[in-house]
C-alpha angles and dihedrals in degrees: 000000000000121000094182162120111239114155092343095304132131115198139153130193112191097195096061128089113268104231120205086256091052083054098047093051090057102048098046090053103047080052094055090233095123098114094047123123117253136200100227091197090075078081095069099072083069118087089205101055098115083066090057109103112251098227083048107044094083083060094058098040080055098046083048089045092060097042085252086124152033152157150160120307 
C-alpha cells in the first residue's frame, strides 16, 4: 500500500504490504505537517534507515519528529 506523491502521481494499492514509509506519508499529510522542517539526523537511532526510501525519508523523521511514530532502534 502506497499513500504517496511520485512524479505527480497519487496512487493506492490496497493488496500490497503498508511499509512504515507508506504510513508516514500518510500521516504527515492527513496532519497537514508535509512542508515542515525536519532535522534528518532523528533517523539515525534506527538501525534500518538506509532502507528507508530516499523521497520518503523526510515524511518518517517528521512523523518521528512529532512522536507519530516510533520503533525499535
Amino acid at each position: 500500500m502506497f499513500f504517496g506523491g511520485f512524479n505527480g502521481f497519487n496512487y493506492f494499492k490496497p493488496e500490497e504490504i503498508a511499509l512504515r514509509e507508506d504510513a508516514a506519508v500518510a500521516i504527515v499529510k492527513a496532519k497537514g505537517l508535509t512542508n515542515e522542517e525536519v532535522d534528518m539526523d532523528i533517523l539515525n537511532q534506527f538501525r534500518d534507515k538506509k532502507e528507508i526510501s530516499e523521497n520518503l525519508a523526510k515524511d518518517v523523521a517528521i512523523a518521528v519528529t512529532h512522536g507519530l511514530m516510533n520503533g525499535y532502534p
